[in-house]
VEXROKOL-759727 format. One record per residue (C-alpha): y, x, z. Coordinates in steps of 0.2 Angstrom, whole numbers, plus 5000, padded with zeros to 4 digits. Layout:
! residues N
+------+------+------+
:   yy :   xx :   zz :
+------+------+------+
:    Y :    X :    Z :
...
+------+------+------+
This chain:
! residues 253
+------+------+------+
:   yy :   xx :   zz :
+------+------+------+
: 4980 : 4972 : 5046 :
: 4983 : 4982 : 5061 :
: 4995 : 4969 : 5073 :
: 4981 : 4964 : 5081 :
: 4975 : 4981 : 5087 :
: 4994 : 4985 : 5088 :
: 4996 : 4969 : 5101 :
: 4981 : 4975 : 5111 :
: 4990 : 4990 : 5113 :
: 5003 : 4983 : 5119 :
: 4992 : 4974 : 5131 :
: 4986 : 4989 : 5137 :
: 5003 : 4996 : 5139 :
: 5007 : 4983 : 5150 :
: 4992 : 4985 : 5161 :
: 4995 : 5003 : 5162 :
: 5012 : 5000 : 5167 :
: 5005 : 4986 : 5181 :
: 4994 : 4999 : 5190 :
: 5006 : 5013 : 5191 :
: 5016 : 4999 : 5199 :
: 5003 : 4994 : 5211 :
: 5011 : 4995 : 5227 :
: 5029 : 4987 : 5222 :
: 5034 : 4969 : 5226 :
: 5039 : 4965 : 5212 :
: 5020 : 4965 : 5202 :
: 5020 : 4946 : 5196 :
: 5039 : 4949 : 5191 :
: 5032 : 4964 : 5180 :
: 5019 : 4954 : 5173 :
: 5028 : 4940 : 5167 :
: 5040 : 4953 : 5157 :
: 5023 : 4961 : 5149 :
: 5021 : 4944 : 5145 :
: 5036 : 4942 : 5135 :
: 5035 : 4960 : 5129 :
: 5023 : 4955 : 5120 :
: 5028 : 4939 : 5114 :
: 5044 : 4946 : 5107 :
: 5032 : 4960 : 5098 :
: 5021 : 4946 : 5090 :
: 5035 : 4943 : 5079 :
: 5040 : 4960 : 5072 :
: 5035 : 4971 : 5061 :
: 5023 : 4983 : 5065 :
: 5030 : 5000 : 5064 :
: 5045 : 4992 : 5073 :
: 5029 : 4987 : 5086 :
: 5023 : 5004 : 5086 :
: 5040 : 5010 : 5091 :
: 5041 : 4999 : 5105 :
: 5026 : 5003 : 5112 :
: 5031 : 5025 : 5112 :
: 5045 : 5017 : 5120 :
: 5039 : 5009 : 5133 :
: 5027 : 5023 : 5136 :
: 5037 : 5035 : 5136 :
: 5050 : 5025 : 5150 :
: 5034 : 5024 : 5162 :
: 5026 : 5040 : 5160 :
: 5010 : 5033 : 5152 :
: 5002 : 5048 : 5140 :
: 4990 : 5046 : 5128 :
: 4973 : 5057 : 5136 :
: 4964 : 5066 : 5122 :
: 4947 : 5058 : 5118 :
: 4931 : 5069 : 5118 :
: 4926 : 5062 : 5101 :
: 4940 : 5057 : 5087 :
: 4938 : 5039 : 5077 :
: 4942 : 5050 : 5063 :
: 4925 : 5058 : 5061 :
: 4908 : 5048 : 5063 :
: 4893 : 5055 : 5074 :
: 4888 : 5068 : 5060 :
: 4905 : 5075 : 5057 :
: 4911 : 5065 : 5041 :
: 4926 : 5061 : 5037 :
: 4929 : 5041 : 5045 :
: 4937 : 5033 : 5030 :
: 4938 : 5019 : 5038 :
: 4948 : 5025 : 5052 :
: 4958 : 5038 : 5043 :
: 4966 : 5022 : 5031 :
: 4967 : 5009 : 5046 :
: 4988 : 5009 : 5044 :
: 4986 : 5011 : 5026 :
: 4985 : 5000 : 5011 :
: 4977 : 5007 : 4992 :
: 4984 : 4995 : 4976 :
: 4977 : 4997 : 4962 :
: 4964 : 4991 : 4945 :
: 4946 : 4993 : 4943 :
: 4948 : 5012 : 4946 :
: 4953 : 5007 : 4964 :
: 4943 : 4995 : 4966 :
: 4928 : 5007 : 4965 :
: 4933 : 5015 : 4983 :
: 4928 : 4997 : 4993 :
: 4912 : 4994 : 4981 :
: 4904 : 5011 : 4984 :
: 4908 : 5007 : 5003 :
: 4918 : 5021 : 5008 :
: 4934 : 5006 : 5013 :
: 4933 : 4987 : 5015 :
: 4945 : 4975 : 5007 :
: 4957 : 4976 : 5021 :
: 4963 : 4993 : 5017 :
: 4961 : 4990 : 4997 :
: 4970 : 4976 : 4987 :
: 4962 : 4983 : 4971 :
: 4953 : 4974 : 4954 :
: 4945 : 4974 : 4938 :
: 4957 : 4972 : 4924 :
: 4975 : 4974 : 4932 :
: 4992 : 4982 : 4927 :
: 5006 : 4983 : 4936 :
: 5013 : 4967 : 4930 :
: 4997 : 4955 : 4931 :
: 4994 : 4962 : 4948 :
: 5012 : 4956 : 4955 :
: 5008 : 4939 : 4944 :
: 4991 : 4936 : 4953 :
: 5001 : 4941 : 4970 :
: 4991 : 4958 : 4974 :
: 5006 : 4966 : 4978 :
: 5011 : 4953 : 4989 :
: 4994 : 4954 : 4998 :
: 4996 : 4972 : 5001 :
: 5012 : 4968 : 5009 :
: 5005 : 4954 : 5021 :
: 4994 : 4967 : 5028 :
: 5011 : 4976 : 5033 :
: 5002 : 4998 : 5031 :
: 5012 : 5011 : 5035 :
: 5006 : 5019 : 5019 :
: 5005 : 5010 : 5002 :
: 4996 : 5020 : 4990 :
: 4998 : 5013 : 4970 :
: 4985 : 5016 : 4959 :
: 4991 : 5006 : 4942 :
: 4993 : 5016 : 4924 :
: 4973 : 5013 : 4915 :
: 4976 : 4996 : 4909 :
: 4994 : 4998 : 4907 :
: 4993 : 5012 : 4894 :
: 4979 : 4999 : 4884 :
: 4994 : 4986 : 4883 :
: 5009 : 4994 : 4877 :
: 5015 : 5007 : 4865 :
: 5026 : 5017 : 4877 :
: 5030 : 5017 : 4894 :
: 5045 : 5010 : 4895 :
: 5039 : 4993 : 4899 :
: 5025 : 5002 : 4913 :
: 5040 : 5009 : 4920 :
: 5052 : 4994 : 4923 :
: 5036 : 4982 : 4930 :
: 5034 : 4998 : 4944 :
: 5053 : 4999 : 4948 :
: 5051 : 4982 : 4952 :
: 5036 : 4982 : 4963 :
: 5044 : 4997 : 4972 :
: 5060 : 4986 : 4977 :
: 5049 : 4971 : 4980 :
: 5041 : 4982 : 4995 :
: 5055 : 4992 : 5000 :
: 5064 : 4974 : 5004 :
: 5048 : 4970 : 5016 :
: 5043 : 4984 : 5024 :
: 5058 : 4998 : 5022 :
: 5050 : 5007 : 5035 :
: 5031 : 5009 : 5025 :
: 5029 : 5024 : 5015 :
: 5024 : 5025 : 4994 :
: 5015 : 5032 : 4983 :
: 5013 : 5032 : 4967 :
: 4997 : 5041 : 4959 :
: 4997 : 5048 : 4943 :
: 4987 : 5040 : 4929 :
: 4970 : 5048 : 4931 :
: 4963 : 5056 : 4914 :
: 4948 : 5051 : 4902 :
: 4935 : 5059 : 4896 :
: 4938 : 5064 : 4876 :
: 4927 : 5054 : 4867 :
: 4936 : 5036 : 4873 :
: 4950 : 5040 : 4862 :
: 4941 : 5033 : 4848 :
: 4941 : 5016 : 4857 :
: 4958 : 5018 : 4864 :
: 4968 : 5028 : 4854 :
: 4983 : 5025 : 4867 :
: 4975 : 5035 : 4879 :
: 4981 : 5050 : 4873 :
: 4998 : 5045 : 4880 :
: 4992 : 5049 : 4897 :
: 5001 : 5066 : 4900 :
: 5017 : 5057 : 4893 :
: 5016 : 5041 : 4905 :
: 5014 : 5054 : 4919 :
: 5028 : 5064 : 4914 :
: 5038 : 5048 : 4913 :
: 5031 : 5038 : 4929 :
: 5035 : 5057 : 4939 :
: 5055 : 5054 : 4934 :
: 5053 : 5036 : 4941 :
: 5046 : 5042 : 4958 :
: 5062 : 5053 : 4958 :
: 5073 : 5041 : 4955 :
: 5068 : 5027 : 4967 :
: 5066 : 5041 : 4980 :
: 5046 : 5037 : 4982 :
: 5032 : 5051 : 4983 :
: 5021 : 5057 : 4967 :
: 5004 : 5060 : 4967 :
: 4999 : 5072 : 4954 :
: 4979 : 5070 : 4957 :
: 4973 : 5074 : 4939 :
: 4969 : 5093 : 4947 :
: 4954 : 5084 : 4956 :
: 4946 : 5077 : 4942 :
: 4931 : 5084 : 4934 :
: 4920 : 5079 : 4920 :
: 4904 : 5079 : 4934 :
: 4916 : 5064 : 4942 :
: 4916 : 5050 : 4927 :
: 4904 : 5036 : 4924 :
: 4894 : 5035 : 4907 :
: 4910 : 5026 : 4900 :
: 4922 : 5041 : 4903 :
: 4935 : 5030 : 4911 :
: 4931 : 5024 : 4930 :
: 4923 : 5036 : 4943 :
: 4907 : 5038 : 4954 :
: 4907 : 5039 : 4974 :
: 4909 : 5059 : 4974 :
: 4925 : 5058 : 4964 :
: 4932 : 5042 : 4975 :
: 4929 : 5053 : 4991 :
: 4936 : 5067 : 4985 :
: 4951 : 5055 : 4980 :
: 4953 : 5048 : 4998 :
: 4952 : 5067 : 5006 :
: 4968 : 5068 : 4994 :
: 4978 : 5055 : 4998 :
: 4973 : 5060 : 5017 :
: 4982 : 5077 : 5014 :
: 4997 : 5070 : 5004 :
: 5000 : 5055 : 5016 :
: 4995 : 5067 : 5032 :
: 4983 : 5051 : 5037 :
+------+------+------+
């Protein structure tokens, strides 16, 4: 997702380095090792890349000048989503998936559809999509359609620690959360009885986050009854920004 701007970077790093260089013999020598500076940074992973790039920097005396205007905020002053979530990655079902349809991500940034749980998801290789696009953040989302499957959690549970091994072995270095299973408005619990195991499953997923050392997000406290759709289970556009503003806070996007 973000190598390509990463090797830019890099180009740029090099170039830098080139023109503070200017008046050495040794210019097409310097080159040729940008060169393979970047070749060897091609093949790594991109927080490794990142790294490399500070590094290099850092040993040349290259700082980064403030701009006048920040990517993160549009020409009216609004929060630049797309910007603010460029290293990050959001995982999730239907409830997800509403944050690239009302346009506030693109898909690049949100591996997210109608229907999934946690296990079905890593079946249909979402998980494994999300690690391709190699994020420094991974934000999960899962619980909805879990909660309409089973009985208890216990099955929720050891499909998650999975997934959480799965992307700690590719990308140790990403961070992740897992969000808590958003609540439903009252009257769905006539069609979905199981739904009032909500509290419990959060209670339950919060001891998972402790034990595989990964971060909990308790975003239920952002949810108000202005926020659901007419089925009292997914979310409009102001609920799905204020959702973004708090994953920007928890993850310090």
């Amino acid at each position: 997702m973000v190598a390509f701007g990463v090797i830019a970077g890099c180009i740029a790093v090099v170039f830098s380095i080139n023109a503070l260089n200017k008046q050495s013999n040794n210019e097409d020598e310097q080159v040729k090792q940008g060169v393979e500076v970047i070749k060897n940074l091609e093949k790594q992973d991109v927080v490794q890349v990142e790294e490399k790039i500070a590094s290099i920097k850092a040993q040349n005396g290259i700082t980064d000048q403030p701009a006048v205007t920040t990517d993160d905020q549009d020409s009216s002053g609004k929060v630049n989503y797309k910007s603010k979530f460029d290293s990050s990655v959001i995982v999730g079902d239907s409830r997800a998936e509403g944050i690239s349809a009302y346009g506030f991500l693109t898909q690049s940034s949100v591996v997210a559809y109608k229907g999934r749980n946690i296990a079905n998801a890593k079946k249909q290789g979402d998980i494994n999509t999300a690690i391709g696009l190699y994020p420094k953040n991974m934000f999960f989302t899962y619980g909805i359609n879990d909660i309409e499957c089973y009985s208890d959690s216990a099955k929720f549970i050891e499909q998650y620690e999975s997934v959480i091994d799965l992307v700690k072995s590719k990308l140790p270095n990403t961070n992740i959360y897992i969000c808590s299973i958003l609540p439903v408005q009252s009257f769905t619990l006539s069609q979905q009885p199981n739904y009032a195991n909500i509290d419990k499953w959060n209670s339950d997923l919060q001891a998972m986050c402790q034990k595989k050392g990964v971060t909990y997000l308790d975003a239920n406290g952002i949810v108000e009854q202005s926020d659901y759709e007419p089925d009292g289970i997914h979310f409009g556009p102001n609920f799905q920004k204020k959702w973004l503003d708090f994953f920007i806070q928890k993850g310090n996007l």
